[in-house]
N, C-alpha and C positions, 0 to 999 in steps of 0.2 A: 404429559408434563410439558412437552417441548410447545405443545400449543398452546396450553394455557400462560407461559413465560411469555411465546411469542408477543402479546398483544400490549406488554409494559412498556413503559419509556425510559429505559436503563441499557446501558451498554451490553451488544454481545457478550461479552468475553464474562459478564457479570449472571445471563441466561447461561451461558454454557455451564458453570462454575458451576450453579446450582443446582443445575441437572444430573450433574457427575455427583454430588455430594448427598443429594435427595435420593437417586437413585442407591447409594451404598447404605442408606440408614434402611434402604426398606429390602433390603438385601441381607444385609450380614447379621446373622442370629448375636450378638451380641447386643443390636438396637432394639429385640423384638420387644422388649418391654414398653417400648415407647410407639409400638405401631399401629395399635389400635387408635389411639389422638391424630397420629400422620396420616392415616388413611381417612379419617373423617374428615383431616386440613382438605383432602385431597378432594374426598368427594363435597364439600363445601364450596370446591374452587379457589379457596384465597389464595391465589395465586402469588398476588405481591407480598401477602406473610411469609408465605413458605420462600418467596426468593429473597424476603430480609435473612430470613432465618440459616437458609445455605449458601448462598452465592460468596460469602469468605469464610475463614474462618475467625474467630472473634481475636482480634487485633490485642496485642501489649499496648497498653499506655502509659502511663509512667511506674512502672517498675511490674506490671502484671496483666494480667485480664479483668476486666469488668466490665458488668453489662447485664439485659433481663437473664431471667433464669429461664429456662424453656428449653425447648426439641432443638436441635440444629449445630451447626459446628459455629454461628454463627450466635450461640447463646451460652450463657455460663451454664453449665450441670455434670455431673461429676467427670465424666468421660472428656471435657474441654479441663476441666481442671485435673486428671490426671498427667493429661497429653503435658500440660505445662508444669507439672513437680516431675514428670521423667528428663523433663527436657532440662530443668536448674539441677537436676541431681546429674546429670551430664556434664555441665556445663560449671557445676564442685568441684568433678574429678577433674576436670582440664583444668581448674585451679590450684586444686587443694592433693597432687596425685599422689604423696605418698603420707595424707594425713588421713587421721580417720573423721569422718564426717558426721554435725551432729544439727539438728533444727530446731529452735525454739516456735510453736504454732500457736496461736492464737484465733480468735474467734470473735466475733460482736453477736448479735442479738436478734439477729435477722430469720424469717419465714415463710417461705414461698405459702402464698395460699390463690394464688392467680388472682389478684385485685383488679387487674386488668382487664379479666374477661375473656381470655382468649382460647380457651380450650372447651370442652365438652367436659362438663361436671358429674356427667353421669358413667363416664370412660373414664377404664383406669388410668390412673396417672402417676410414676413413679416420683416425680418430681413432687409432687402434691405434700405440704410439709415437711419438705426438707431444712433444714436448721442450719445455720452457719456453724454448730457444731458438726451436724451430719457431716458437711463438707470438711470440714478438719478431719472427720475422723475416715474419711475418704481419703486425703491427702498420709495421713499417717499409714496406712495401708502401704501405699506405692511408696512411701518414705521407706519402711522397715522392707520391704520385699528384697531392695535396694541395698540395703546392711544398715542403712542410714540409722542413727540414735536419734530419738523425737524426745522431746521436753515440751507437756502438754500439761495444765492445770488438769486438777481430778474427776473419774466420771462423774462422781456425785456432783462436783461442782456446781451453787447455783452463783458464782462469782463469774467474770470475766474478766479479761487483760487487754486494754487499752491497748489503740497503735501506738502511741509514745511509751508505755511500759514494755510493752515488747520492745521496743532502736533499746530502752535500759537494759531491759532482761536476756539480751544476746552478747552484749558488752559484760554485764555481770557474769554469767554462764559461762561467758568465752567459747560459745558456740558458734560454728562458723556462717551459719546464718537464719536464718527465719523467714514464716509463714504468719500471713493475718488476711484470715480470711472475714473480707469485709463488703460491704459498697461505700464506706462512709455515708455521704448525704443524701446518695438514689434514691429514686425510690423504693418502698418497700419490697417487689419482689423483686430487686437487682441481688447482684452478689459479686463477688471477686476473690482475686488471690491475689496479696501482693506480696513482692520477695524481696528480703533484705541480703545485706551482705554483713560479714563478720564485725563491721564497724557500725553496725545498727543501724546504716541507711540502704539508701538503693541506688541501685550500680548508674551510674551515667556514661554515655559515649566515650568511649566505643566500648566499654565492656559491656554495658547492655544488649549490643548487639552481637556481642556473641553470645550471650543467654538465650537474643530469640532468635537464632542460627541453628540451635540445639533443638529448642523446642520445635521449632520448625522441619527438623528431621524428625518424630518421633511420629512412629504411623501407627504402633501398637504397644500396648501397656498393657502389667501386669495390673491387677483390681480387685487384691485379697478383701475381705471384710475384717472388720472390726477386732472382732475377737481371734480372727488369724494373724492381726498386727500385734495383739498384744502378745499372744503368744509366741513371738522370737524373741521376748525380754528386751527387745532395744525401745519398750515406749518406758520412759519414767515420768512422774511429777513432779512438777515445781512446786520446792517449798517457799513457804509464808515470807523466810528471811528475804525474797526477793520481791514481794510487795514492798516489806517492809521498806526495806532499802531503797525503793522508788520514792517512797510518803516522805523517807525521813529528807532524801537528795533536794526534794521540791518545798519542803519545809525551810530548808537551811537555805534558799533562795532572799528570804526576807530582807528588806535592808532597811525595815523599824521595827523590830519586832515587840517594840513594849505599846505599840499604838494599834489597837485589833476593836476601837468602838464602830467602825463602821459594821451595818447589821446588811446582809446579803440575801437578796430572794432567787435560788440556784434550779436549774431544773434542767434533768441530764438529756430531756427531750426521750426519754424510755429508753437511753442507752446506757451504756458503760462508765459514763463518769462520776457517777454514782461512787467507783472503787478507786477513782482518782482525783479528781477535783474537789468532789464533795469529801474525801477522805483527807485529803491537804489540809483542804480548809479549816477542816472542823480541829486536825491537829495542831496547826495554827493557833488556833483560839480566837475565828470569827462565829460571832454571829450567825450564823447560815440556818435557814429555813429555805425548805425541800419543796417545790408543787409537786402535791404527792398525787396528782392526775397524772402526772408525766413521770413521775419515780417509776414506774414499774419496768421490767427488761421487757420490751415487748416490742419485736419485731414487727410489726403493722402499723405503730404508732399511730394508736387511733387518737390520741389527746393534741396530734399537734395539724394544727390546719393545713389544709390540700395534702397531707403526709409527707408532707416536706420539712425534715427533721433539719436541719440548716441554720446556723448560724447567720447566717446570711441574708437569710428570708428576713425580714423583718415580723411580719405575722406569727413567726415560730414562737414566740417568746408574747402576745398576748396574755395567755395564764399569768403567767410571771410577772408581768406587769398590773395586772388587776389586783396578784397576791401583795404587791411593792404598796401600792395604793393605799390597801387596809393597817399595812405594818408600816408606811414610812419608812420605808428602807431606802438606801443610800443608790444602790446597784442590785440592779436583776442579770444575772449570770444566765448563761446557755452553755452546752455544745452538745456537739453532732454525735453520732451511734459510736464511733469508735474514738471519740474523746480528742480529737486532735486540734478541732477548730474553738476558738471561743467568739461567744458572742456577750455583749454589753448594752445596757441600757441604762442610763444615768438620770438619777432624778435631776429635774429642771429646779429655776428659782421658786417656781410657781409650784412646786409639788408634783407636777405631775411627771412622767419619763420619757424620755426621746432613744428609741434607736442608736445604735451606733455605728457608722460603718469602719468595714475591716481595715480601711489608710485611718481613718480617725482613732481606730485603739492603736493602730502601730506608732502613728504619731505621741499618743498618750505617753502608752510606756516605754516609747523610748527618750522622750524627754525625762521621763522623771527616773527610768534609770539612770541615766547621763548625770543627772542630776544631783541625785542621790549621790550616788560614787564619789560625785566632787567632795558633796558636802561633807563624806564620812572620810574623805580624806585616802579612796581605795581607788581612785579611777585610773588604770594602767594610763602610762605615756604616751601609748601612741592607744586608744582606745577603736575598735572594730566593730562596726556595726554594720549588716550584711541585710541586702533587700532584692526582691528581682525589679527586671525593669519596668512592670507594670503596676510597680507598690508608688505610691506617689514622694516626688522628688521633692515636698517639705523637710522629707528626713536628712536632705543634702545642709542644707547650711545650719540646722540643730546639729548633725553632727560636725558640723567644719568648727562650729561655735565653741565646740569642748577641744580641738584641735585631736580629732580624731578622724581615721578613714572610713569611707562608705564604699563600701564594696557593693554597688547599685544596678547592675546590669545584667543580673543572673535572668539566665530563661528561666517560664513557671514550670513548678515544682520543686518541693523542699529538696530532693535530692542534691541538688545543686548547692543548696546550701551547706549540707551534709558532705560533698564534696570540698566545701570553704577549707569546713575544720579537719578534715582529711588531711588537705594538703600543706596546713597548720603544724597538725598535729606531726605527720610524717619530714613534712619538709623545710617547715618553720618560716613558710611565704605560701603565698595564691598566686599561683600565675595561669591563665586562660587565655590561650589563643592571643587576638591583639589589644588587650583590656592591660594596663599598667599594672607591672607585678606591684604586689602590697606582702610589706615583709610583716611577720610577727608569729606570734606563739597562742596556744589554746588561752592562756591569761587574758593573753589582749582580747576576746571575744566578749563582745557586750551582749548585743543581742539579735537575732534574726529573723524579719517580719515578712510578710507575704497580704498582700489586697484583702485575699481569699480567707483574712482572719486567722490566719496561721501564725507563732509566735516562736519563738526558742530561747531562753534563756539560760539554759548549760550546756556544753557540751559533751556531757555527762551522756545525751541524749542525739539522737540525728535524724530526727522526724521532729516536725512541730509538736508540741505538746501545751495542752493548757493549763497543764497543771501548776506553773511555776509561773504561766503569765499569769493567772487567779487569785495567786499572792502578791507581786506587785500590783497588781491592780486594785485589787482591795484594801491593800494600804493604803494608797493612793487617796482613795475614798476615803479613809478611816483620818487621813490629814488632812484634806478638806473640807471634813466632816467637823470637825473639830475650831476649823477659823468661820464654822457658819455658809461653806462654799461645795461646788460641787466638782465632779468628775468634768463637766461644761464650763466654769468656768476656768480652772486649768488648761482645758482647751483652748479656750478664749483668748486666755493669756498668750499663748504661744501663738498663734494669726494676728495677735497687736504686734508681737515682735519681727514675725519672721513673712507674715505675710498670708492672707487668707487665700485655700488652693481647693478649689471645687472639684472632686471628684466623681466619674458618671460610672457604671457598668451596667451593658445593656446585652442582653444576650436572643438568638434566636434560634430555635430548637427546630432541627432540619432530620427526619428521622428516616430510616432504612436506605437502600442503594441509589434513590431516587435523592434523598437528602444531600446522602455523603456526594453526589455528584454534585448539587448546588452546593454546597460548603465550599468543593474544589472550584468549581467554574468562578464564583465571587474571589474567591482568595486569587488564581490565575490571571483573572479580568486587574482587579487591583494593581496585579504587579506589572503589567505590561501597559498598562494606560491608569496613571494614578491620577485622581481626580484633582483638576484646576484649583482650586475652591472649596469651601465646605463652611455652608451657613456664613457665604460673604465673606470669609474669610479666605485668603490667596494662603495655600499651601508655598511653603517656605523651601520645606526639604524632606525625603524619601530618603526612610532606612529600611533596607531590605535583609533580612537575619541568611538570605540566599546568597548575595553577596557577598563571595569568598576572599575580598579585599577588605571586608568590612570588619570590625571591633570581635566578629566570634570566628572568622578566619576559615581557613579550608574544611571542609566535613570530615567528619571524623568516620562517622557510619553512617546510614539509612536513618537511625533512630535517630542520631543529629540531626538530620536534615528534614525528618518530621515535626522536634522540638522548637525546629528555629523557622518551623513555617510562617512566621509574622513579620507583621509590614505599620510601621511609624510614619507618624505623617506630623509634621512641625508648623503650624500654622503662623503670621502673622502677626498674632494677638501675644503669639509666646505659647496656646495652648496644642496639647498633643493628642492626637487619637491613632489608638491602636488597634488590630484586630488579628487574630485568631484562631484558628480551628481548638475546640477543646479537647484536649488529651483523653479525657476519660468520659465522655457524652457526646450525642450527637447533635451535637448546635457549635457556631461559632462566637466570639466574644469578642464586646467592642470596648475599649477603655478609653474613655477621657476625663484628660486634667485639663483644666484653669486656671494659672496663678494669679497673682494680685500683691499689688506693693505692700509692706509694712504699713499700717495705719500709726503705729506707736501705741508704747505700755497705757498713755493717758489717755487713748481715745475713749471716747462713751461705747455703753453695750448699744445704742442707736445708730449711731451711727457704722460700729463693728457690722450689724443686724443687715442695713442696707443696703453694705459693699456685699455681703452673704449673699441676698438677695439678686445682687444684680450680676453679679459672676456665675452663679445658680442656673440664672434664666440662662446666659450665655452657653453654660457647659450644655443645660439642654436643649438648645436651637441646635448648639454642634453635632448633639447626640442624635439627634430626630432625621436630621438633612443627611447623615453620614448612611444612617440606616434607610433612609429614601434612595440613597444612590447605591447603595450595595442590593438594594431586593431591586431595584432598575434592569441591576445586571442580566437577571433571572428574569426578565419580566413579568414581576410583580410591583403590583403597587397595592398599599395598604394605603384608606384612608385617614388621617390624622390620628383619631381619636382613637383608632385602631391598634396604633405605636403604644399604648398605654393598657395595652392585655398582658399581662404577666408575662415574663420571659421564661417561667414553666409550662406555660400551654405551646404547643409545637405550632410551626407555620401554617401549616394544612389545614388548625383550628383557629389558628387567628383568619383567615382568609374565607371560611367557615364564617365567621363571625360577623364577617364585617359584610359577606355578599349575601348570605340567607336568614342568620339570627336578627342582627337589627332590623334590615325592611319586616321580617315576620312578625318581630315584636310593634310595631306598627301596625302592621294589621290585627293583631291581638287584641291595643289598645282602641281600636277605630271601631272594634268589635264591638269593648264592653259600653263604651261611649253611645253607643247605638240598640243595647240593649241582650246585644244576642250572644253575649257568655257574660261570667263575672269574675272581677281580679281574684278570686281564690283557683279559681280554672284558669287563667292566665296564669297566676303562679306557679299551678303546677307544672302547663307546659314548660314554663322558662327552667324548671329543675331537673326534667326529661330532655329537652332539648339542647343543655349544659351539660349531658350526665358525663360524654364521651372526654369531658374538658376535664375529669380529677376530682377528687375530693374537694368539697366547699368552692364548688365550682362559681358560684355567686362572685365570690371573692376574688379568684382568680382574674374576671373581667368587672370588676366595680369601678376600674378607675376609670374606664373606656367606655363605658355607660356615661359615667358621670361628665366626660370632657365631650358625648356626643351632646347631651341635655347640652352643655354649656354652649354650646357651638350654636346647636338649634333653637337655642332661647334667644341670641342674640340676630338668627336671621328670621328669627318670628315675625309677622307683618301682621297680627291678626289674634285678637284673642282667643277665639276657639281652639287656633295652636298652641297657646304658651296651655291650655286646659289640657289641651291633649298629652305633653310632654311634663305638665301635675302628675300625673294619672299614672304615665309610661314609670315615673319616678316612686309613685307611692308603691305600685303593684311590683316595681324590679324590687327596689330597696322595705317595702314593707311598713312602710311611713302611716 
């Protein structure tokens, strides 16, 4: 082992780690089920899997663990997800010491079947269909061993409980906290366990870090099964009255409820919101038609491209859009596996539907509850509406406009927001570090948005949910629907008024110990030499979230100071870019804004069109240069067209792509052009030579294709070329 480590380019202490950690799984008869796969990793050599797999153990991110499912301390399966419910059942009693203790668990939809390829299919594999139930009823195990009370939906169950029905259903229960084991938007063989606390959210600094203080001591756990959990009588089920009770809470959100013509095309992407969004709605009394390719609970989500179940993705929501088409629907509806995220697609003037991103629906509905309120004559005095700081700052003067606060500076993750109404609810003000306390009450809370498409609108609830942004929104529709106008043009409206503000997110997936060091080295480089410039544009001013004089103040914990590992850069122009490490994946994230003056209510949709335009290009000149100078760091350079490969495919394959696949597909085409193969044999290379890139791997790199054609059309001297780069275009794309 020590020699096969030896020859990686990853730090000592990270070879040691994995040696100590590899050697105990192949050692202590509690692994042996897993040994037969770890001995063939071995004789296989993958050396650098196996030191992804041990060299830490799989990290808390915001509020838990998440990550693939596989061998290793360094992977979610049940033994990593024990270690972490000994450690919060620990970490109860130092809070809760002389109460008794009870968990509400939850589950999504999810199925290990190794999509990825990574094991021996002919060796057993314990892991090998495992169930995001399996894993709950893993956790209920070491829950009851513990004394602990568990509140689990019924074996037979073929329902599930949303992340957001679960922050209700621990608040209704009055149980002191909860389990939802999930990946949200991962891929399909990820998994997690996220933990809540008695007020339905998840713990923030510092008390997270004594959660994973806890877990961090726990070297051995108990691992009854199933039926020896039920048997200490501490598991019971949850009854119906607390579905109920979610459906009716997010129904009573409405603020028109006699206007429901807007007709919706919904698709839960194969998960859980099926028993919450689509269950609102339809109580409601919208319109809603289901894409019943993506209805079904299916953890592999074969119906939705590169299986990236995402609201975010744009691509996710093609079905839905094709089904929007035939029916003239107003809005095509999404979300993610365990329901929290919403996604939107608005039909245009033209019929056909645009995308929406996650500042564009935060922008929406928070205008038009702002809005609403006034109109009905309910909008509290001092009116609260809470966003982090990478949701974009249009929401600042729509809310100054109603003369209400924006609580705008929250680090990512809803927790934080869930902390708003905490210290609301508890102490009837917000006060954070060196952020201006803001006084008020759970009333005054409007509502609370996130980039990442996350919404809140009660605080009934302290995890985003979309079940109640689904309903505003679709009235929304259903009133625009109604003057002949769309969900876009209300948009519209509000960048004549307040000013049109271009938002970018660009992300780069940096993957195992080799990663996580480029993550670190670009994020350190950053901060200790911030760049002059960016896309021409003179850097103004550096905020550093490390800066213990600055707006979030002395660290609180470790976990604070992993939260606040981001760095702001103020350019010039007035625009900002931000960037990253992501909490819950291994890639880091870059955000830029653009704003742009008031045009006014009277201006043309033309004129609106080409301030869009040319702020657009700006935000991505900013976007492209910012990403040139952080992969610099690392020395890497991507070519142009290169920047335009999905921010799902990892670095290692966009660099892949741009040094071996293009020149190859060149010679492919030079090939057929000459006689000696033909584009149905070049096709299929380009589907085996993508295959490593994910499902619908085509798609994944189409845009990057297509801006190389464009780039090599215009330095074409020679018409044999521009035939050649025909040809490269008919055989990629199948023209």
């Amino acid at each position: 082992m020590a020699q096969g480590f030896a020859a990686l380019p990853v730090a000592d202490h990270f070879k040691q780690s994995a040696q100590e950690n590899l050697a105990r799984w192949l050692e202590d008869p509690i692994f042996t089920p897993y040994r037969a796969q770890l001995d063939w990793l071995i004789d296989q050599q993958q050396w650098s899997s196996l030191l992804d797999r041990f060299y830490r153990m799989l990290p808390f991110g915001t509020g838990g663990r998440r990550g693939p499912v596989g061998i290793g301390v360094n992977r979610f399966n049940p033994w990593t997800l024990a270690l972490s419910v000994q450690g919060h059942i620990a970490y109860l009693r130092e809070r809760f010491p002389d109460q008794a203790l009870s968990v509400v668990i939850a589950y999504d939809v999810r199925v290990f079947n190794d999509l990825r390829g990574l094991y021996n299919p002919a060796l057993p594999s314990p892991l090998l269909g495992m169930t995001s139930r399996d894993f709950a009823n893993v956790a209920a195990g070491v829950y009851t061993a513990n004394g602990v009370q568990v509140r689990m939906l019924p074996d037979a169950s073929t329902t599930y409980m949303s992340t957001p029905e679960l922050s209700f259903a621990i608040r209704y229960l009055k149980a002191t906290s909860g389990l939802n084991i999930s990946a949200s938007h991962n891929h399909p063989d990820d998994s997690g366990g996220k933990f809540y606390n008695e007020r339905g959210g998840q713990e923030v600094p510092p008390h997270d870090e004594a959660m994973v203080r806890q877990v961090e001591r726990v070297e051995h756990v108990e691992m009854p099964d199933f039926e020896t959990a039920k048997a200490t009588g501490l598991i019971s089920r949850i009854d119906p009255e607390v579905h109920e009770a979610y459906v009716s809470l997010n129904v009573e959100q409405s603020l028109a409820p006699t206007k429901r013509q807007a007709r919706v095309v919904f698709t839960p992407l194969h998960g859980t919101a099926d028993t919450s969004v689509g269950a609102v709605l339809q109580r409601a009394g919208f319109e809603v038609e289901t894409v019943a390719e993506q209805a079904t609970h299916d953890g592999t989500f074969p119906a939705v491209p590169y299986r990236a179940p995402n609201p975010e993705v744009p691509e996710s929501m093609q079905l839905g859009m094709e089904q929007a088409r035939a029916s003239m629907a107003d809005i095509v509806m999404s979300c993610d596996p365990d329901a929290d995220r919403i996604g939107i697609c608005s039909r245009t003037p033209e019929g056909d539907y645009q995308f929406l991103t996650g500042n564009e629906i935060a922008v929406l509905i928070t205008h038009y509850k702002l809005d609403q309120l006034r109109h009905l004559g309910e909008l509290p005095a001092h009116p609260l509406v809470v966003k982090t700081e990478v949701t974009t700052e249009l929401l600042r003067p729509i809310t100054e406009q109603c003369g209400g606060n924006l609580i705008g500076d929250l680090l990512v993750g809803f927790k934080y927001h869930g902390n708003v109404l905490a210290q609301l609810e508890q102490q009837g003000r917000f006060q954070y570090a060196n952020m201006p306390a803001v006084e008020g009450r759970l009333d005054d809370f409007v509502i609370g948005v996130e980039e990442s498409h996350g919404i809140l609108v009660t605080p009934e609830v302290r995890d985003k949910d979309a079940a109640g942004a689904a309903v505003l929104l679709s009235e929304l529709a259903a009133i625009q629907h109604q003057q002949g106008l769309t969900l876009l043009d209300y948009l519209d409206d509000i960048y004549r008024r307040y000013g049109y503000y271009a938002n970018l997110l660009t992300s780069m997936v940096m993957t195992g110990a080799e990663g996580l060091t480029q993550i670190q080295t670009i994020q350190d480089t950053l901060r200790q030499h911030p760049p002059q410039e960016v896309a021409g544009y003179r850097v103004t001013e550096v905020a550093d979230h490390w800066d213990e004089s600055g707006l979030h103040g002395a660290f609180l914990s470790e976990t604070d100071r992993a939260s606040r590992n981001m760095l702001s850069f103020r350019l010039d122009n007035g625009a900002r870019a931000i960037i990253r490490p992501s909490g819950t994946e291994p890639k880091n994230k870059i955000y830029i804004e653009v704003p742009s003056a008031p045009l006014g209510a009277a201006s043309s949709r033309e004129v609106l069109a080409r301030q869009k335009a040319r702020i657009d290009a700006v935000a991505q000149q900013i976007a492209d240069d910012f990403t040139r100078q952080m992969l610099a760091i690392i020395d890497i350079q991507l070519p142009d067209y290169a920047l335009r490969v999905s921010g799902l495919v990892p670095l290692d394959k966009r660099l892949e792509f741009a040094e071996r696949f293009m020149p190859d597909l060149e010679t492919q085409v030079q090939a057929i052009r000459q006689g000696d193969t033909t584009p149905d044999a070049v096709s299929q290379w380009i589907d085996t030579s993508l295959a490593s890139y994910g499902k619908d791997a085509r798609g994944l790199v189409r845009d990057a294709v297509m801006a190389y054609l464009e780039a090599a059309r215009q330095c074409a001297n020679a018409q044999e070329r521009l035939e050649a780069l025909t040809t490269m275009e008919r055989v990629f794309f199948a023209v």
